[in-house]
N, C-alpha and C positions, 0 to 999 in steps of 0.2 A: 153047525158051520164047518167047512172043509178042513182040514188040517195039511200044512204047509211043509215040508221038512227038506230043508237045502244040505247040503253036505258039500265038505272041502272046500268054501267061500277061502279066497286067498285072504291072509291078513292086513293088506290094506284095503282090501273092501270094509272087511269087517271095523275095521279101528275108523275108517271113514263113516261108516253106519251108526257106530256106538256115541260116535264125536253129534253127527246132525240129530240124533235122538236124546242126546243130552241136552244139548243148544234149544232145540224143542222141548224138552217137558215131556218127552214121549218114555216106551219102552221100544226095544229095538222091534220088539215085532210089531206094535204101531207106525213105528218110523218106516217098517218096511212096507206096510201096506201103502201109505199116505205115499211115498214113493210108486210104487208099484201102479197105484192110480195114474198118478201125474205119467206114468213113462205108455200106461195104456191109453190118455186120455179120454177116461174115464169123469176125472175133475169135472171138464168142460161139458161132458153130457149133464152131470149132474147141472152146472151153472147153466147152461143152456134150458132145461125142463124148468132149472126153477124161474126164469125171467118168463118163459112162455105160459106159466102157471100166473103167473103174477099180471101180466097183459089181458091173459083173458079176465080175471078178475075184473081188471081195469074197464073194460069192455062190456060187462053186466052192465045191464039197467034194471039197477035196483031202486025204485020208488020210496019214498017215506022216510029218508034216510036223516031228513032236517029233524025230526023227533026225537035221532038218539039224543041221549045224553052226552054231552063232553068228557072223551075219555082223562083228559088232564084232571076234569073233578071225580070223576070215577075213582081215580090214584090217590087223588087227595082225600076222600073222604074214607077212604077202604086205611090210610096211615093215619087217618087221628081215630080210629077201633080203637 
């Protein structure tokens, strides 16, 4: 994977960085990518492939499908192992 290295970031970027990556759970250089996406949007390609993945799915005509088994007993029966 590529390697990043920013230099001279003014101190309110940075303190605003450290602030939204803590508020998240992140590290700052998570925080910076998960930004960096959203300012490339980026986000929305990904959102975007996955609904058009998901459509096509929808869109298959797959036969046979009344024989699976019900995935709710699937769960159930895989938790009383």
């Amino acid at each position: 994977m590529p390697l990043l290295q920013v230099r001279n970031i003014p101190q309110d970027v940075y303190d605003s960085l450290s602030r939204l990556a803590q508020q998240d759970n992140r590290s700052i250089a998570q925080e910076t990518i998960v930004l960096l996406r959203k300012a490339l949007h980026l986000d929305q390609e990904r959102s975007i492939r996955r609904k058009n993945i998901l459509e096509e799915i929808k869109n298959l005509q797959i036969s046979g499908t009344e024989d699976f088994p019900d995935p709710a007993d699937l769960i159930r029966q895989d938790r009383e192992r």
